[in-house]
C-alpha positions in Angstrom: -9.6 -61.9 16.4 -11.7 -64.9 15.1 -10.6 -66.6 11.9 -13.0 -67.3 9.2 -14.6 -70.6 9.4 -13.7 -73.2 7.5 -16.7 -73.8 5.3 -17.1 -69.8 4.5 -13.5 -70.1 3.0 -14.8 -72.8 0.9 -18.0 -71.3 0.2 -15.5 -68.8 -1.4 -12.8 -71.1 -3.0 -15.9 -73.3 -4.9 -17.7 -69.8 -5.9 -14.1 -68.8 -7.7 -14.2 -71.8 -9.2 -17.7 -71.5 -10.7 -16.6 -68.5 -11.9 -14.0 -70.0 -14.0 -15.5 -72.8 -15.4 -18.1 -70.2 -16.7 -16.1 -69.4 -19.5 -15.8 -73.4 -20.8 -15.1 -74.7 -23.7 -17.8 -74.4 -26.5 -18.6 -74.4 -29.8 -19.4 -72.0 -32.9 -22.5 -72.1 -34.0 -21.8 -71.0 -37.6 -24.6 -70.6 -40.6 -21.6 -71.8 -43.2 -18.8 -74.7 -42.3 -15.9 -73.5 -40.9 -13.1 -72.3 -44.7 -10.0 -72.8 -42.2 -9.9 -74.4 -39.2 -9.2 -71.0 -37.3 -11.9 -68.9 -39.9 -15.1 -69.3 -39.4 -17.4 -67.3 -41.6 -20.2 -66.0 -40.4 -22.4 -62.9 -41.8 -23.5 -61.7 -38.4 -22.3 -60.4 -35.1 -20.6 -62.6 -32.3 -20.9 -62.0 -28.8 -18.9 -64.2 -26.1 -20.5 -64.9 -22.8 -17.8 -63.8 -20.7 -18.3 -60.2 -22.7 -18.9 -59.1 -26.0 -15.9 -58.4 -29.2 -15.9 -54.9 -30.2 -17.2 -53.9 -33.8 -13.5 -52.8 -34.4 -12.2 -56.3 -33.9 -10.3 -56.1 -30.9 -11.3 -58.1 -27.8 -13.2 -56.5 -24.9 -11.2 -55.5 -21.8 -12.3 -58.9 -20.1 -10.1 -60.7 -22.3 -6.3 -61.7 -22.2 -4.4 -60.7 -25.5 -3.9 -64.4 -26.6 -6.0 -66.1 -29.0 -6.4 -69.4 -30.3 -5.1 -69.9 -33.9 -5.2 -73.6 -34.3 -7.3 -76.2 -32.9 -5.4 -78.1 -29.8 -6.9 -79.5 -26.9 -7.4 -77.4 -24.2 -4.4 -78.4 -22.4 -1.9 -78.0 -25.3 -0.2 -74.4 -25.9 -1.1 -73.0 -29.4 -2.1 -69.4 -27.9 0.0 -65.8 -29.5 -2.0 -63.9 -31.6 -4.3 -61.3 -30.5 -8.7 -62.0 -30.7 -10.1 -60.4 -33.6 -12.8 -60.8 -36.2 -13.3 -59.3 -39.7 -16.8 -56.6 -39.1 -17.3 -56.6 -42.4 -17.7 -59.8 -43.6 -17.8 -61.7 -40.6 -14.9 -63.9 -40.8 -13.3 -65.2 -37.2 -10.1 -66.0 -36.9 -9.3 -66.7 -33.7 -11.1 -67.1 -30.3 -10.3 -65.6 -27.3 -10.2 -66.9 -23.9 -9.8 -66.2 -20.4 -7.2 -67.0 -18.0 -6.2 -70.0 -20.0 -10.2 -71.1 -20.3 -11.3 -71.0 -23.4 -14.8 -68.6 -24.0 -17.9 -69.8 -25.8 -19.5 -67.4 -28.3 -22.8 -67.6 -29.9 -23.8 -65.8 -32.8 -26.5 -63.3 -32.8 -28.6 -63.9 -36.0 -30.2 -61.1 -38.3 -33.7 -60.9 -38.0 -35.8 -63.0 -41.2 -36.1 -60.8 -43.8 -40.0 -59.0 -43.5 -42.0 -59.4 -46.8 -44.2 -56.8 -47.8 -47.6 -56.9 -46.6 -47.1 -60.0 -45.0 -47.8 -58.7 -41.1 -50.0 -55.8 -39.9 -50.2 -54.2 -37.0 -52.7 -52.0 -35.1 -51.9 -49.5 -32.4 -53.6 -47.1 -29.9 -51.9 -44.2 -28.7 -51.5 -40.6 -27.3 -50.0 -37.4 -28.6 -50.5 -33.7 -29.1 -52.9 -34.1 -32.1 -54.9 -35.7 -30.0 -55.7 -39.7 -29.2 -56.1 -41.9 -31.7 -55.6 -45.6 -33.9 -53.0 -46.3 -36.2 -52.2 -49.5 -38.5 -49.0 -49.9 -39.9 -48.1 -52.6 -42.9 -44.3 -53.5 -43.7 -42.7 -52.8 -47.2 -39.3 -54.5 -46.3 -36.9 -54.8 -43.0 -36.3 -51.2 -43.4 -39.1 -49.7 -44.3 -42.9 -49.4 -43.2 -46.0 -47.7 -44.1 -48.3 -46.2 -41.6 -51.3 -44.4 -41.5 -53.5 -42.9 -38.5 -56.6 -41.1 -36.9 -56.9 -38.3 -34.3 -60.1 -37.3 -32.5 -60.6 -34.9 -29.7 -63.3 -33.1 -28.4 -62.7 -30.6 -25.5 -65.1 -27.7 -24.4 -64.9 -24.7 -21.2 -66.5 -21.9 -20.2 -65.5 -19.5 -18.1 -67.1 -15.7 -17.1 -64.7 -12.8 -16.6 -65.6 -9.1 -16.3 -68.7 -10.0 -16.4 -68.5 -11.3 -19.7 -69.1 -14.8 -20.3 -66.9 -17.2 -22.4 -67.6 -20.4 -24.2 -64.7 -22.2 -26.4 -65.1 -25.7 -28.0 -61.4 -27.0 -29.1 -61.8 -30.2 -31.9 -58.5 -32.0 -32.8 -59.1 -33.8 -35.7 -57.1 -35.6 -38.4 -55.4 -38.1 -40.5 -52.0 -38.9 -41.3 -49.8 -41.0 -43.2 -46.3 -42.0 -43.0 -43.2 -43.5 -44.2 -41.0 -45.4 -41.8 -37.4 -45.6 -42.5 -35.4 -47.5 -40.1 -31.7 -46.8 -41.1 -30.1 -49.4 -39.6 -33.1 -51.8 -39.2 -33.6 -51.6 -35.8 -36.2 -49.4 -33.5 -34.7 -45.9 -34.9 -36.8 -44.3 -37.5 -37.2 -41.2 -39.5 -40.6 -40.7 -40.7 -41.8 -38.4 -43.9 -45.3 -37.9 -43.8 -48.3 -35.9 -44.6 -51.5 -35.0 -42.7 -53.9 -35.9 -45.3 -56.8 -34.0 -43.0 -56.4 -31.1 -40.7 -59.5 -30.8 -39.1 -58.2 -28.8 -36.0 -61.0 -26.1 -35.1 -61.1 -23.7 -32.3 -64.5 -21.9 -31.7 -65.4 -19.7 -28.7 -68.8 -17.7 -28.0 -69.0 -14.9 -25.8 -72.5 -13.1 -24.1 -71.7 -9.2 -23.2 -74.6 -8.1 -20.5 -76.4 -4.8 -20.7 -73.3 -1.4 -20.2 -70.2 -4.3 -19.9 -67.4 -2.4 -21.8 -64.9 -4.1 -24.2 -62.3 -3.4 -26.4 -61.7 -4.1 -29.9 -58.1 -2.6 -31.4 -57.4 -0.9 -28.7 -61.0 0.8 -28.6 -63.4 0.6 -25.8 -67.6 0.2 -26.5 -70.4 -1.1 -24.5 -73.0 -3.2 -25.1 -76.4 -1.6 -25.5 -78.5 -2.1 -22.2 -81.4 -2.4 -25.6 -79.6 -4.8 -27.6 -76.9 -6.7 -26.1 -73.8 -7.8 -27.8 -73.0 -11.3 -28.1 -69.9 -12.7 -30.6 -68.4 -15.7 -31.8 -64.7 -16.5 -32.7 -63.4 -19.2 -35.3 -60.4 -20.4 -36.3 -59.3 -22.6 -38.3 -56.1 -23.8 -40.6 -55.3 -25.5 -44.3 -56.7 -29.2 -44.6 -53.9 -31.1 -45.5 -49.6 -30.7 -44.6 -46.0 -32.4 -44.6 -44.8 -33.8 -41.6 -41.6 -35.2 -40.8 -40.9 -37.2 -37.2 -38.5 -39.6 -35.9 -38.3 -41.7 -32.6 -37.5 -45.1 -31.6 -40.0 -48.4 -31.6 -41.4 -50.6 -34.6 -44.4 -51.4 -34.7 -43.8 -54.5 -36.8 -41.3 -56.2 -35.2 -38.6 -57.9 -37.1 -38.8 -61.1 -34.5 -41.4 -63.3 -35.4 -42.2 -64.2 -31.8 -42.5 -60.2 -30.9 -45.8 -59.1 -30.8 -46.1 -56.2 -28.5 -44.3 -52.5 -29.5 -43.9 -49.5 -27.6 -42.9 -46.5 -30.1 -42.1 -42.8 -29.0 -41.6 -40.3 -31.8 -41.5 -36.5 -32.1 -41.4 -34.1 -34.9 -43.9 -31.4 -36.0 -46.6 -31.0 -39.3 -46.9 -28.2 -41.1 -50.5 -26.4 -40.8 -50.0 -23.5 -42.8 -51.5 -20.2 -42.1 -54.3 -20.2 -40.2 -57.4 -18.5 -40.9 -59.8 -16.1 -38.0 -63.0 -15.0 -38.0 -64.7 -12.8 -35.7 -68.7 -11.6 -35.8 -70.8 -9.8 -33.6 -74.5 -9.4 -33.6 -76.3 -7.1 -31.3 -75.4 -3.1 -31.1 -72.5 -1.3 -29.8 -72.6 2.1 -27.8 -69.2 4.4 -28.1 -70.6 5.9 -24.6 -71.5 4.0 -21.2 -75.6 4.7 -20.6 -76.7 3.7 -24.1 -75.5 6.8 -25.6 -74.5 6.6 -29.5 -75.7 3.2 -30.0 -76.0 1.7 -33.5 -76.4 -1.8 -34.6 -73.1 -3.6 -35.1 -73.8 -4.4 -38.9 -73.9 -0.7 -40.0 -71.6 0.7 -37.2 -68.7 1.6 -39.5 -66.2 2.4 -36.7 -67.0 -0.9 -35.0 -66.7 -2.9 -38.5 -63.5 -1.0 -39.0 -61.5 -1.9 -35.3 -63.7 -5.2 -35.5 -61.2 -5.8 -39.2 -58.2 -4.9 -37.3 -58.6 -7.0 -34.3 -59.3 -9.7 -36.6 -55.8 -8.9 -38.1 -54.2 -8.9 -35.0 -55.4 -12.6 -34.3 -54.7 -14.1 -37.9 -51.0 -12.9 -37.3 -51.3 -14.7 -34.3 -51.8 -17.8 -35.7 -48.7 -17.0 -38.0 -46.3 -18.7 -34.8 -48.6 -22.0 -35.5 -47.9 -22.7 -38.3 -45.7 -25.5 -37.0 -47.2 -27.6 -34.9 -45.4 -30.2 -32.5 -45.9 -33.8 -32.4 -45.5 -36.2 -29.7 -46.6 -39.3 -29.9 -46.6 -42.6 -27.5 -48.3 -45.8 -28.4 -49.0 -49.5 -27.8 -49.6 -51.5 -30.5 -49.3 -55.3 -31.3 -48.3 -57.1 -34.5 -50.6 -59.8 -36.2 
């Protein structure tokens, strides 16, 4: 068997080494001066490099259960108690260390508080009310105001049964919101209400000459004289609440962060839609142009043309709540 070479075992034993002089002796980088020589208070959250203290006070699983209480040179004893810190108001009172080295920490500073209006930001993104701009102003480090614009613009035909179809879909609105970030951080909860709903769905349709169709159930054709053609509308309530959450600030709390990603979901409220359905042309009950009669005296047709209206504006009872999802980019002046 060949035996390691010599300067792979001490490419190893000066690699271990590293390792432990990681951890070295540092200092606390306090915002007050030290009340004790083992307290240290400090409104904020420490994390050591070697690993990071708990919020519950006890060390991470990298440390030993010793802890400096008094301030001796590095090669004096003076380690017993276990590493903890005070969560709530930030008091240390003793530092851990590993293997007999002791462990620098750094604190992690709070963000500087925001100002209102002092920053805005303007974003660009995608969601299911369509694409659209958003700018976004901060009240205070927990709170933002925001306020958007949708627009889109979709249109398909399509011939079946010899019938041809035409729909035009619009997505367009505007919405403002509240963002309340509980713990001041990305996650937010946001009120809101669509100050415009101007979602539309509209759709023609051409019936040729004998080309049956059904309205409630009840089958006509279109008069080979006069043929059929229709047109479909619908339409909701101009304004809604809305409520989303998701994760991603706009404005962030950094000064040197610029750029934001946010993802939120949630739905808005459209109310009950409304549907419209009219027909010009005139309507046979019989294929051959037998029993024709225009449309806009034909009081059977006006009658199932009512109910298959019905039919649709109960329809439009399920979207009454619509789902939002929403990704942006947006960058903060």
């Amino acid at each position: 068997m060949q035996r390691p070479s010599t300067s792979i075992t001490l490419h190893v034993f000066f690699g271990i080494v590293v390792l432990l002089g990681i951890t070295c002796r540092a200092q606390l980088v306090p915002r007050t001066p030290a009340v004790a020589p083992a307290t240290v208070a400090y409104s904020g959250k420490f994390v050591a490099y070697a690993g990071e203290m708990s919020p519950s006070g006890s060390a991470s699983a990298s440390y030993s259960n010793n802890a400096r209480t008094s301030d001796p040179s590095p090669n004096e004893p003076g380690y017993s108690a276990p590493s903890s810190f005070d969560a709530m108001s930030g008091n240390i009172t003793a530092i851990p260390y590993i293997s007999g080295v002791e462990c620098a920490l750094r604190p992690i500073l709070p963000p500087p508080p925001m100002h209102p209006f002092s920053h805005v930001a303007v974003g660009v993104y995608v969601s299911t009310l369509g694409p659209g701009v958003e700018v976004a102003l901060p009240l205070s480090n927990h709170f933002n105001v925001r306020a958007g614009f949708n627009l889109f613009e979709y249109s398909t035909s399509m011939k079946q049964s010899g019938i041809t179809y035409g729909a035009d879909i619009t997505l367009r609105s505007a919405q403002a919101s509240l963002d309340w970030f509980p713990r001041g951080k990305k996650f937010h909860i946001s009120p809101g209400v669509l100050l415009y709903n101007g979602n539309r769905v509209s759709a023609n349709l051409i019936i040729p000459a004998s080309t049956s169709f059904a309205l409630d159930g009840v089958s006509y054709y279109s008069d080979p004289a006069d043929p059929l053609t229709g047109s479909a509308k619908m339409s909701f309530p101009v304004a809604g609440p809305q409520l989303t959450a998701g994760f991603g600030n706009m404005l962030p709390r950094w000064k040197k962060q610029h750029f934001s990603i946010p993802f939120e979901f949630g739905a808005a409220y459209f109310g009950n839609g409304t549907a419209l359905l009219q027909f010009t042309g005139s309507a046979c009950t019989s294929l051959g142009g037998i029993n024709c009669m225009p449309v806009t005296t034909f009081t059977r047709f006006q009658t199932d043309l009512a109910a298959e209206q019905t039919k649709i504006q109960n329809d439009l009872h399920y979207a009454r709540f619509f789902p939002i999802l929403h990704l942006g980019i947006s960058y903060k002046f």
